[in-house]
C-alpha positions in Angstrom: 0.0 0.0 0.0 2.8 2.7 0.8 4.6 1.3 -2.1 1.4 2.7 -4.7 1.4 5.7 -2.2 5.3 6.7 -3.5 4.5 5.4 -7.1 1.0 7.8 -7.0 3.3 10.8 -5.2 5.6 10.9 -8.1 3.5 10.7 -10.8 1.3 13.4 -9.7 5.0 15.4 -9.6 7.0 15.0 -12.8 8.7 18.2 -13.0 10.3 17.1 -9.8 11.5 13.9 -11.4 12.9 16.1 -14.2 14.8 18.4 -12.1 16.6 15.5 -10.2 17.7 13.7 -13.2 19.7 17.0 -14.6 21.1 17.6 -11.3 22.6 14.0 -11.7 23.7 14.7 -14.7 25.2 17.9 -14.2 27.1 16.6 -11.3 28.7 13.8 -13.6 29.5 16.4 -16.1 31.2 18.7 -14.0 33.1 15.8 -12.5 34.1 14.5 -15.7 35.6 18.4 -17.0 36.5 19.1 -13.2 39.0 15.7 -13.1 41.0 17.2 -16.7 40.8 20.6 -15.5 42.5 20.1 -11.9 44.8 17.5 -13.7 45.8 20.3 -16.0 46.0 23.2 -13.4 48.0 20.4 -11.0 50.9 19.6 -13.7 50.7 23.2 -14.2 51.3 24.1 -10.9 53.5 21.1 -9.5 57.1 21.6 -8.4 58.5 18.9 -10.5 61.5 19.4 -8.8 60.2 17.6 -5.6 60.0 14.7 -8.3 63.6 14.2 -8.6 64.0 12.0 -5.8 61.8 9.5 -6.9 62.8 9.6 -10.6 66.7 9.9 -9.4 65.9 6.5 -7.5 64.3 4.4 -10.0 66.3 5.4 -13.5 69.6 4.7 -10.7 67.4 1.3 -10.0 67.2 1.2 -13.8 70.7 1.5 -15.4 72.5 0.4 -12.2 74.4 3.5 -12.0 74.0 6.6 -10.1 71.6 9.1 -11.8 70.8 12.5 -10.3 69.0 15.4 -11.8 71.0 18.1 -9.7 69.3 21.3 -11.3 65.6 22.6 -12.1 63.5 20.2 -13.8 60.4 21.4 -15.5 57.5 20.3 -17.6 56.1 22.8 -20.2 52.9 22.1 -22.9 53.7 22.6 -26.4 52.0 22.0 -29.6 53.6 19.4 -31.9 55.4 21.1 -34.9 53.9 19.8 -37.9 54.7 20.4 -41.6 51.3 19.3 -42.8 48.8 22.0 -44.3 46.3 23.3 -41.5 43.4 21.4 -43.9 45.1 18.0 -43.2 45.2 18.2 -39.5 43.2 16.6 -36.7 41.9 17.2 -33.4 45.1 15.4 -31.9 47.4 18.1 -33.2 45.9 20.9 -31.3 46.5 18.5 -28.2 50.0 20.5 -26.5 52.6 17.7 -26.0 54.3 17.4 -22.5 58.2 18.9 -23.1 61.0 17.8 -20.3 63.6 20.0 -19.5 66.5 18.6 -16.9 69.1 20.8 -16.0 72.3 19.8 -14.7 72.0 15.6 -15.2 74.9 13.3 -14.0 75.7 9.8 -14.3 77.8 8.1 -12.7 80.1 4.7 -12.9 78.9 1.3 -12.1 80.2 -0.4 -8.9 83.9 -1.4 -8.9 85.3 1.4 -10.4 86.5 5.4 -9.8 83.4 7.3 -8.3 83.1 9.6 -11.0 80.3 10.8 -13.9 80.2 8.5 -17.2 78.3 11.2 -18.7 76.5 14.7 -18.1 74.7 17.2 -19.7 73.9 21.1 -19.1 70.6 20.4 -20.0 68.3 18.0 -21.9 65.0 18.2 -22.9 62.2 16.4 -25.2 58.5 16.3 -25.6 56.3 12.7 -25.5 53.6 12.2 -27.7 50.8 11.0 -25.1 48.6 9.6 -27.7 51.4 7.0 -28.7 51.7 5.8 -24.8 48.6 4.0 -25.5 50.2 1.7 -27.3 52.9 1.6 -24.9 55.0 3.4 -27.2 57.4 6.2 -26.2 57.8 8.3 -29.0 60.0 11.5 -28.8 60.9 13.2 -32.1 63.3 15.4 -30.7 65.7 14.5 -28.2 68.1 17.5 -27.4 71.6 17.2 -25.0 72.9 20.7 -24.4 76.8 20.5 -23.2 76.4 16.8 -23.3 79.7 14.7 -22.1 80.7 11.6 -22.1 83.4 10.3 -20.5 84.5 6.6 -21.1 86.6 4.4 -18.8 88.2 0.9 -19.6 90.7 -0.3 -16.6 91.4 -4.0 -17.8 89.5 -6.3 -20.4 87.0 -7.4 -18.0 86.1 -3.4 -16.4 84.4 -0.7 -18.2 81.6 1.8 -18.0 80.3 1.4 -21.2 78.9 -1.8 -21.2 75.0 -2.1 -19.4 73.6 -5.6 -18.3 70.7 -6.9 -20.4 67.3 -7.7 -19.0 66.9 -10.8 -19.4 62.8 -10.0 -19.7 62.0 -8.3 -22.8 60.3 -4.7 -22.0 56.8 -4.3 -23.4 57.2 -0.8 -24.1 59.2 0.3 -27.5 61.5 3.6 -27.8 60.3 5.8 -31.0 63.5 8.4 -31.4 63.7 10.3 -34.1 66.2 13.0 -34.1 69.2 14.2 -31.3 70.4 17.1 -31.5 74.0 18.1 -29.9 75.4 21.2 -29.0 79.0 21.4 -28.0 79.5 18.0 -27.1 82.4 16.3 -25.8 83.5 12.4 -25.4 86.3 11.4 -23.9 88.1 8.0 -23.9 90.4 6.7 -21.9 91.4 3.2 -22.0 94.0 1.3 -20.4 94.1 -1.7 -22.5 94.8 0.2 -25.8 96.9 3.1 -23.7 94.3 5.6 -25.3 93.1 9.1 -24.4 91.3 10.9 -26.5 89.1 13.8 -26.3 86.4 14.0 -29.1 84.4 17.4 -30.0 81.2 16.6 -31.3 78.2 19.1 -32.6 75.1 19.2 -34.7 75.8 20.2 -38.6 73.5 23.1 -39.5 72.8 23.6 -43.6 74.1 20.4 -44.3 72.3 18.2 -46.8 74.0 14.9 -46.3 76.0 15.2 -42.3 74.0 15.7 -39.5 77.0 15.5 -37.3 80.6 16.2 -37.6 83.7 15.5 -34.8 86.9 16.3 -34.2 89.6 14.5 -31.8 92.7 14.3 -30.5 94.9 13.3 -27.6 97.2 9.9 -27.3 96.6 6.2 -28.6 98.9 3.4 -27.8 101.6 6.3 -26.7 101.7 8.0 -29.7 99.5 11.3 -30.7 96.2 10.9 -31.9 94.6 13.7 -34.2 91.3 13.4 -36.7 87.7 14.2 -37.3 85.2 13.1 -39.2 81.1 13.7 -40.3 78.1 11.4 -40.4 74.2 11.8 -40.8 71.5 12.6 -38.5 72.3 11.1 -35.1 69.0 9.1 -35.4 68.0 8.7 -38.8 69.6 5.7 -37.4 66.1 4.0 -37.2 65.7 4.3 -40.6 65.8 0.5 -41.9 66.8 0.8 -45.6 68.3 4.0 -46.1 72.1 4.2 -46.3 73.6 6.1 -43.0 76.7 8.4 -44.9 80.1 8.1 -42.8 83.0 9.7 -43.6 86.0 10.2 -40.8 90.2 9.8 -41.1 92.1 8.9 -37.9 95.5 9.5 -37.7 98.6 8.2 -35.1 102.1 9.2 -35.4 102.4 8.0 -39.1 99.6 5.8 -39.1 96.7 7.3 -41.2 93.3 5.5 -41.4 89.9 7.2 -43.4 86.7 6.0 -44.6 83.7 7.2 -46.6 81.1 5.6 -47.5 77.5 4.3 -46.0 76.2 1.9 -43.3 72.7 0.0 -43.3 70.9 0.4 -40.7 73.7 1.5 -37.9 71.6 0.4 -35.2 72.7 -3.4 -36.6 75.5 -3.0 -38.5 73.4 -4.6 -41.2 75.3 -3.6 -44.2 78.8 -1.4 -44.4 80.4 -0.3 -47.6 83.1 2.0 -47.5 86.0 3.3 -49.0 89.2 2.6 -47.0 92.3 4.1 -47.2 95.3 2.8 -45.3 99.2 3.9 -44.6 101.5 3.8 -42.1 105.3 2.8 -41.4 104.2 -0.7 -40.7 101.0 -2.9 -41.2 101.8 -4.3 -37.8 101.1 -0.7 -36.2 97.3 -1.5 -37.3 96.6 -4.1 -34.6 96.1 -1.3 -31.9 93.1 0.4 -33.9 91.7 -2.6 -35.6 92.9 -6.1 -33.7 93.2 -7.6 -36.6 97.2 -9.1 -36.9 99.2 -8.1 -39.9 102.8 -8.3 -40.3 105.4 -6.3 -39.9 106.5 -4.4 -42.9 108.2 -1.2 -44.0 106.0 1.9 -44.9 103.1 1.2 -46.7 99.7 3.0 -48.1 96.9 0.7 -49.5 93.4 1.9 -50.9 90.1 -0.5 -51.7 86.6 -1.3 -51.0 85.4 -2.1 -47.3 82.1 -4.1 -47.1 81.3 -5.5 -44.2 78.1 -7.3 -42.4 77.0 -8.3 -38.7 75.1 -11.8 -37.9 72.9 -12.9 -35.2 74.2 -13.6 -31.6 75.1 -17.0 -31.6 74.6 -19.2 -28.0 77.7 -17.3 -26.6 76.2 -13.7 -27.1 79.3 -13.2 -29.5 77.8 -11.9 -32.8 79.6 -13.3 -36.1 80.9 -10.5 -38.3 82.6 -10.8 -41.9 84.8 -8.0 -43.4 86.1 -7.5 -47.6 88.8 -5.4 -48.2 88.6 -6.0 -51.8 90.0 -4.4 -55.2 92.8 -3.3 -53.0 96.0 -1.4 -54.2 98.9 0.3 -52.7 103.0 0.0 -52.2 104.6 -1.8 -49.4 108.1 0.5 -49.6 108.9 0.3 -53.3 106.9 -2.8 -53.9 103.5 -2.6 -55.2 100.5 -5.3 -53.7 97.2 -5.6 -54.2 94.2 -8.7 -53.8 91.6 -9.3 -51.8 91.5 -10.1 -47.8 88.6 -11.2 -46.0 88.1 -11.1 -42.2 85.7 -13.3 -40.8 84.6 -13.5 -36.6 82.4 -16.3 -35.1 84.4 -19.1 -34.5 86.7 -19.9 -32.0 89.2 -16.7 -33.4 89.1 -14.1 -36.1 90.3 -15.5 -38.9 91.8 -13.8 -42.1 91.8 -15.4 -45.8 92.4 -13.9 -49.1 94.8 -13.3 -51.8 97.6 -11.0 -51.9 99.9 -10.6 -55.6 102.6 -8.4 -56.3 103.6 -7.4 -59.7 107.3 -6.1 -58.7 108.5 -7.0 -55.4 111.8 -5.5 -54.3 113.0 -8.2 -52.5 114.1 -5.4 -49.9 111.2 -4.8 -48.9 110.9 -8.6 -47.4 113.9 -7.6 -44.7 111.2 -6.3 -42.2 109.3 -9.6 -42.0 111.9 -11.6 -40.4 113.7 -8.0 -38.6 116.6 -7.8 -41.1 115.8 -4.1 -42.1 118.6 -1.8 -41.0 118.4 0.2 -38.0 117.3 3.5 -39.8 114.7 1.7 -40.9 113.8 0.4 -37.7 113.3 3.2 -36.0 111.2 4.6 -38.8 108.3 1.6 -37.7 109.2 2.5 -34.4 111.0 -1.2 -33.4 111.7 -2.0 -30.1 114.8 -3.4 -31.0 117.6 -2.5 -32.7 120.2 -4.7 -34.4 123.4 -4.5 -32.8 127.0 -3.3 -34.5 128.6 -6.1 -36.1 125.7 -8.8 -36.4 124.3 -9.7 -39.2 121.2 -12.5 -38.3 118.2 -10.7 -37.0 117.9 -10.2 -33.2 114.2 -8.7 -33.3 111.8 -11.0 -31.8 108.6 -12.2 -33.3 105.6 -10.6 -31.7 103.9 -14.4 -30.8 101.7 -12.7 -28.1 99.9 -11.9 -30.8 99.3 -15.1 -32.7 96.5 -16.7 -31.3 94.1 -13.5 -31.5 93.9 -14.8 -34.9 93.7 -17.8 -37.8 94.8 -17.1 -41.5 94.7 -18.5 -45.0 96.5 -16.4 -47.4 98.3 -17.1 -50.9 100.9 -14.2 -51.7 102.8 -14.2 -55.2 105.2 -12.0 -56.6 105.4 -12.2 -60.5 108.8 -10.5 -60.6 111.7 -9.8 -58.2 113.4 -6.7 -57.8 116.8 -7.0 -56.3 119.7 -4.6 -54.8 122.4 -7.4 -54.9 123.1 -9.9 -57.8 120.8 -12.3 -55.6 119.0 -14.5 -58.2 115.7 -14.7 -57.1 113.1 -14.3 -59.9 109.9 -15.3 -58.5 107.9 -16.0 -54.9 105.0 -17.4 -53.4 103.6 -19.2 -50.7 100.6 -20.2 -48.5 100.5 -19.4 -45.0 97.9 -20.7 -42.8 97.9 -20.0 -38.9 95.7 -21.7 -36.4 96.0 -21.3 -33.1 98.8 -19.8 -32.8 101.1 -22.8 -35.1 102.4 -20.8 -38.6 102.8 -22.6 -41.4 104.2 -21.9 -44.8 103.5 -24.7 -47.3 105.4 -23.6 -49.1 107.6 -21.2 -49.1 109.1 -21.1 -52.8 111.5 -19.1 -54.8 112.8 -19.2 -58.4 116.2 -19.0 -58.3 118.9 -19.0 -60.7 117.2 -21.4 -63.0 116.1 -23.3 -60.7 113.8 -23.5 -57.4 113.9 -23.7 -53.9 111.0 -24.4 -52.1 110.6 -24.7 -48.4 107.9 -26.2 -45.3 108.5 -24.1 -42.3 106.7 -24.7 -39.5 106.6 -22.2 -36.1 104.9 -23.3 -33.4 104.0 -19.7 -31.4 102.1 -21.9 -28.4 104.9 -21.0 -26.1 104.2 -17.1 -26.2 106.9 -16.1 -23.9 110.5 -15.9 -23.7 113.8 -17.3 -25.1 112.0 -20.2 -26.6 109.0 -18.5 -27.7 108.9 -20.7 -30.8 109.5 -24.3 -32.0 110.6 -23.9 -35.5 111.1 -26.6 -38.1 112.1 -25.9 -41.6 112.5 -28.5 -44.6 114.2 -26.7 -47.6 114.5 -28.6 -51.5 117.2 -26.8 -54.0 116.8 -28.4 -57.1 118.9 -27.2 -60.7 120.4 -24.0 -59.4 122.3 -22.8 -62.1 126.5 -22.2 -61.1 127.4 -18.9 -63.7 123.7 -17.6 -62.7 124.1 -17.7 -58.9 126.7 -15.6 -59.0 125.7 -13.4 -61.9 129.2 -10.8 -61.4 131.8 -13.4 -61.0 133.0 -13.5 -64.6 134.8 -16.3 -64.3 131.9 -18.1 -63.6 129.7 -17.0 -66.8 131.6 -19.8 -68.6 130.8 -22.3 -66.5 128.0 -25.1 -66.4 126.3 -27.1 -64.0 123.6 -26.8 -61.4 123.3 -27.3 -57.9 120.9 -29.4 -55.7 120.8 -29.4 -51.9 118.3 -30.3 -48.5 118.2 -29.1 -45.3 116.1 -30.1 -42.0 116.5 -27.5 -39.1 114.6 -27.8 -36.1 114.7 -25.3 -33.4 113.8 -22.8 -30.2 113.8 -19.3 -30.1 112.1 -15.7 -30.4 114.1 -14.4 -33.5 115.8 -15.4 -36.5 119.3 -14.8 -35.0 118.3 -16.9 -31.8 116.5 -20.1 -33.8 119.5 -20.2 -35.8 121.6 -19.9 -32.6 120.0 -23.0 -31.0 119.0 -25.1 -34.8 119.9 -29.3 -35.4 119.9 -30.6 -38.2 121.9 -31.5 -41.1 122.4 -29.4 -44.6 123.8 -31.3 -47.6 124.4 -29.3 -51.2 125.2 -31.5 -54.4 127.0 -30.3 -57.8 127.8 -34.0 -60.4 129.0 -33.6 -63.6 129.4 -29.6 -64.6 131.9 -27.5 -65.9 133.4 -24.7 -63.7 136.6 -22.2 -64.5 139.9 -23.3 -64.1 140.5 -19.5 -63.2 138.4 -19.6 -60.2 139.9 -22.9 -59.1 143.8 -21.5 -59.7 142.7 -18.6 -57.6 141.7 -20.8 -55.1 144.8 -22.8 -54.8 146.8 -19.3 -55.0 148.8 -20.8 -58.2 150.7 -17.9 -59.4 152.1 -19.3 -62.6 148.5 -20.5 -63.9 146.7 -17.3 -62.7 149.4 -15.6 -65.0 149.2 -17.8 -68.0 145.8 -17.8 -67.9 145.1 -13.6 -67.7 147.8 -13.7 -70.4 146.3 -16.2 -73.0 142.6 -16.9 -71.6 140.4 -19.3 -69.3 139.5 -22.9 -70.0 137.0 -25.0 -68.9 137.8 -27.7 -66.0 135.3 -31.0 -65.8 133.7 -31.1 -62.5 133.2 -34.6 -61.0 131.2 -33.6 -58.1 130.9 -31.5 -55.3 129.6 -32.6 -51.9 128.8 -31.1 -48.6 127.5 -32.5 -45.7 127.4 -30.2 -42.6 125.9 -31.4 -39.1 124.0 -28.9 -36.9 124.2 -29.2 -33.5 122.5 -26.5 -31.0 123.7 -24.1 -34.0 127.3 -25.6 -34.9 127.5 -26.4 -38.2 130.3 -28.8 -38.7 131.3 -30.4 -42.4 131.5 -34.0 -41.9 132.6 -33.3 -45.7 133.2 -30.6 -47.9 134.8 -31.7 -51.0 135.1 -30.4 -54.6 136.4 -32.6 -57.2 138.0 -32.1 -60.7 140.2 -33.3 -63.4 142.8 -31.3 -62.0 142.5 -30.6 -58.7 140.6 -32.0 -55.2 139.6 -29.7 -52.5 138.7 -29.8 -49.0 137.1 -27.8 -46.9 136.8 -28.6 -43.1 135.7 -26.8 -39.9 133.0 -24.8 -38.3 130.3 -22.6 -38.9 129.1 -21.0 -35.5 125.4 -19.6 -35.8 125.2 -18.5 -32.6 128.2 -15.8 -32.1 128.2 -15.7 -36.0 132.3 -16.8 -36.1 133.6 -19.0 -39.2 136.5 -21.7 -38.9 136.9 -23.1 -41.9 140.2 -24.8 -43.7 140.6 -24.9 -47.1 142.9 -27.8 -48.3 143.3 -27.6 -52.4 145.7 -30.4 -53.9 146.6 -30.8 -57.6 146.1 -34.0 -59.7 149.3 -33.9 -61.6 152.5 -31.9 -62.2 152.4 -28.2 -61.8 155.5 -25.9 -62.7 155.4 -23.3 -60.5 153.2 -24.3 -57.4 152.9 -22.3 -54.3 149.3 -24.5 -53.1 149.1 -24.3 -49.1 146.1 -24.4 -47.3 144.2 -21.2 -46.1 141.8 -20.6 -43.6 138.4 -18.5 -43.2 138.1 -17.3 -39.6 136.5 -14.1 -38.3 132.4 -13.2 -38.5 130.0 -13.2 -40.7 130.3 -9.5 -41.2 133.9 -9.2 -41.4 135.8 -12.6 -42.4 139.4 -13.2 -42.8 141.1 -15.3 -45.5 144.8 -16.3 -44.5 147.0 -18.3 -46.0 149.1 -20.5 -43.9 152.2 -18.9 -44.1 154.0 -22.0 -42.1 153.7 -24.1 -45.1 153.9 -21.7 -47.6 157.3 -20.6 -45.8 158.3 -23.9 -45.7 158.0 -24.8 -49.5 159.5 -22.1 -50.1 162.7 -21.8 -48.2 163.1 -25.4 -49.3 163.4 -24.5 -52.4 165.9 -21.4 -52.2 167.7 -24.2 -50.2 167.8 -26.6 -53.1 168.6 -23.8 -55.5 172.1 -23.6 -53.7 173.4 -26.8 -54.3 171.5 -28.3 -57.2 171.1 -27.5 -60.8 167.9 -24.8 -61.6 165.6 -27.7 -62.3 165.9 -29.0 -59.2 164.7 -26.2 -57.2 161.3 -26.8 -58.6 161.0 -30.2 -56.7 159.4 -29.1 -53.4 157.1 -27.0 -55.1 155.7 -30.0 -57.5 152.2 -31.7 -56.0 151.4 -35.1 -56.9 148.0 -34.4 -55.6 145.9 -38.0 -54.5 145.6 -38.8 -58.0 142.8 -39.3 -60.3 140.6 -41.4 -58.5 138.6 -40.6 -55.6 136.0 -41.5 -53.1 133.4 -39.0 -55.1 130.7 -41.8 -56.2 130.3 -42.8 -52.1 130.2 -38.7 -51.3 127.3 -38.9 -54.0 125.6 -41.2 -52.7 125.5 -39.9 -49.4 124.8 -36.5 -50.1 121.2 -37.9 -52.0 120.1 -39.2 -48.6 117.3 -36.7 -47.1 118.9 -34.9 -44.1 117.4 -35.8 -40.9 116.4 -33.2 -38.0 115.4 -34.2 -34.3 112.3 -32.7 -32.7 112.3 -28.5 -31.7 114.1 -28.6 -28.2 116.0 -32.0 -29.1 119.7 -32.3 -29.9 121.3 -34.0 -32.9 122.9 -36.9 -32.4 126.5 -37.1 -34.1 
């Protein structure tokens, strides 16, 4: 009954019904303009800078770094520039954009290392696009650093401030930036592990059409200076995905030039690089410190080609797999021009470095560096770390093995034709050399050489890394049909002469440097010349016979058969001792015995000539060959020269003329001799114990 009361009461009142249901109304209205309206006024209004607390804790919480805001920060409303005509645009770009400003903004390093700023900025500012939070994207089309610098630390291989841990979740929300913009920005490196600091300018190009940004730098790399600049595009047209990114910047060190210009592929990815590259300095080996890859040592060089490179997915180790083509490449190593193809590969267990390399002209000069045997002028013009000393002639520079597991290689070098100083007859060179794991091989190593060809296996075994006995070396050496009158091109008493000449060696040894393999080498070395011509001049000389070196300037040379000639040295911990030396003709037999010493560079050798038959006037004695490799001494031995000759004076006083000849007539051994057995030994392949082994004797 009360319930049809109420129903009755109302319907007899509907104005009052009316009036209820626009207060309701109005009230939900107002809220909803109210809510905008205080939100508005609030952001307005707020002291953002009793924010920075909280937003100094959490991006610190972020990056796990120290972040502080230390100035004003402030929040202003601005409409969204647009380029669009006014008839195009929609309700949204009326909408004023929120725009950050943060004055004074530090951050500092990670835990472990100096309590200092990585980076900081005067001031940076940028505006969000609200409507793209939606779709939990940030989108900022201008970020802009005012006095931004950056200052980046490295103490050892395993500490640095650059590198930020990765999330392992994948954020839902996606960073939109468009554009930075710099103004007098500075970033400055300092490195421990490459000995570098260097300060680089950096600032936004105005009016440009093609470089958004452009650098310049200097300081100290590796201890030397370090000067250079460069340009690039728009800090982040980056994003773009398809468009080439232009690059263009030259880096220079002491002598050491590097520049490039060209494009990237989307930067953010290193998906695609092509780039001109332009390369000099005093030695390729100086280019390890700016680009880790390991080149040899060489004398001053300047190379130009086309750098294309690409970068592959992470593989299970977070390592990503790059591949680098230096390709169509020219230049000059000294006065020797190269040129090829070299490819640079990462994603295995090292680097590794394949290709081609062909010389035209090689000035065989221009090899000295590889093995240290340039001169000391030189030297110091690479900046060595060694010099050779006075009076030593094998190469004391050490081989940089430290380096030689950072990297694997496969390389073929040629060089169509030899350019030589000296009457050295090499005509030709090539070889392969492969290093893995620190173990460099060259199969082979092979020369042409006075008609004939000498081809080598050498084998160095870098594992060691350290010290005296850095390297286990073994080296196998072939001579095959080297031509007598052409391996020694300005002896003119040897143009007449025929014959070629064969030998084998087997070294095995220990050391850091030529001069200190050789020093500690065993092995054996055996040479063999059958059945030749050689002058009768040369071999008169040799047995100082005065008479015949007389008659034969007065009325010419002649041709002496050669029945062999056979050596046989024994290397022991770098003595080199003939077990025979012997040269053997129709007319005369020679011997040479003693010692070659590799590792104070001293010769003892005893030449012993003897005729085959009557001579007239003969004043044969043996001689010796003593004193270094740089300055030898050739003696006769005056005892037995003295002795003939007094002899004979002797005679001369109580016998007729003819008989004073007597003493000074050698029978010599006769014709025959033990040559066919020295033959036979000399073809047997010389042996060579194990690196670190003696030879037995």
């Amino acid at each position: 009954m009360a319930e049809t009361d109420k129903q009755a009461a109302q319907n007899r009142h509907p104005a009052r019904r009316t009036t209820s249901s626009k207060k309701i109304l109005l009230s939900i209205l107002g809220i909803l303009v109210a809510v905008p309206v205080i939100a508005i006024v609030f952001i307005l209004t707020f002291d953002w800078n009793r924010a920075r607390p909280w937003i100094n804790a959490k991006v610190s919480e972020a990056i796990e770094r120290p972040f502080e805001i230390r100035g004003d920060l402030d929040v202003e409303w601005e409409r969204p520039a647009k380029t669009m005509a006014p008839a195009e645009r929609t309700w949204r770009d009326h909408i004023p954009w929120p725009h950050l400003i943060a004055n004074d903004t530090h951050v500092g390093n990670p835990a472990g290392l100096p309590a200092q700023d990585s980076g900081s900025a005067r001031q940076f500012s940028f505006s969000v696009n609200p409507f793209a939070l939606l779709s939990k994207t940030i989108n900022i089309p201008l970020l802009r650093f005012d006095g931004p610098r950056v200052d980046l630390l490295r103490l050892d291989e395993q500490r640095n401030n650059w590198t930020f841990k990765r999330k392992e979740e994948k954020s839902k929300w996606t960073l939109d930036l468009d554009r930075i913009v710099l103004t007098d920005g500075i970033v400055h490196i300092k490195d421990a592990v490459t000995k570098a600091d260097v300060t680089a300018k950096v600032r936004t190009l105005e009016n440009d059409t093609r470089y958004g940004v452009g650098w310049t730098l200097d300081g100290t790399y590796n201890g030397a200076p370090v000067t250079g600049g460069g340009k690039a595009g728009a800090v982040l047209s980056l994003k773009q995905q398809s468009t080439p990114y232009p690059v263009q910047a030259e880096m220079r060190s002491g002598k050491t030039r590097i520049a490039v210009e060209g494009t990237v592929t989307r930067p953010s990815k290193l998906a695609a690089i092509d780039l001109k590259l332009e390369l000099a300095g005093p030695s390729m080996d100086q280019l390890y410190n700016f680009t880790g890859v390991v080149l040899p040592t060489t004398g001053p060089f300047s190379t130009s080609g086309r750098l294309t490179g690409t970068l592959g997915e992470e593989n299970g180790n977070g390592k990503r797999s790059m591949r680098w083509v230096y390709d169509g490449f020219k230049g000059k190593v000294g006065s020797s021009d190269i040129g090829g193809r070299l490819e640079y590969a990462t994603g295995g267990a090292r680097p590794k470095l394949s290709g081609n390399v062909r010389s035209q002209t090689l000035v065989f000069a221009d090899l000295a560096p590889l093995i240290g045997a340039d001169s000391n002028a030189a030297k110091k013009e690479r900046n060595a770390d060694v010099v050779q000393p006075g009076g030593k002639v094998l190469p004391v520079e050490e081989f940089k093995t430290e380096r030689w597991n950072k990297l694997d290689a496969d390389v073929r070098f040629a060089a169509d034709r030899i350019v030589r100083d000296t009457a050295f007859p090499i005509s030709k060179l090539s070889t392969h050399l492969k290093m893995d794991n620190a173990v460099l091989n060259l199969e082979p190593l092979e020369f042409a050489m006075a008609g004939g060809t000498v081809r080598s296996n050498i084998r160095l075994d870098g594992r060691g890394r350290q010290g005296p006995k850095a390297i286990k070396a073994q080296a196998k050496v072939t001579a095959r049909r080297i031509e007598i009158k052409k391996l020694f091109p300005k002896i003119e008493q040897l143009q007449a002469s025929v014959g070629s000449i064969s030998g084998d060696a087997n070294l095995t040894a220990q050391g850091n440097s030529v001069a200190s393999l050789l020093a500690g080498s065993n092995g054996e070395l055996k040479t063999l010349i059958n059945q030749g011509q050689v002058s009768k001049l040369l071999l008169e000389m040799m047995g100082l016979n005065v008479a015949n070196i007389i008659v034969t300037k007065l009325f010419g040379d002649k041709q002496v058969q050669l029945n062999c000639m056979a050596t046989d040295f024994a290397v022991t911990n770098g003595l080199a001792r003939t077990r025979y030396f012997v040269v053997d003709t129709n007319e005369a037999l020679v011997n040479i015995d003693g010692s070659i010493n590799l590792a104070n560079e001293q010769l003892n050798l005893r030449i012993d000539p003897k005729t085959k038959g009557l001579r007239l006037i003969s004043l044969r004695s043996p001689f010796y060959v003593h004193g270094t490799f740089s300055q030898p001494d050739v003696s006769v031995d005056k005892g037995v020269l003295a002795m003939k000759a007094g002899s004979a004076i002797a005679l001369a006083t109580i016998a007729a003329p003819i008989a004073a000849l007597i003493p000074l007539i050698n029978t010599g051994p006769g014709e025959d001799s033990d040559c066919a057995r020295l033959l036979a030994e000399s073809r047997e392949k010389p042996q060579a114990p194990p690196p670190g082994k003696t030879q037995r004797r």
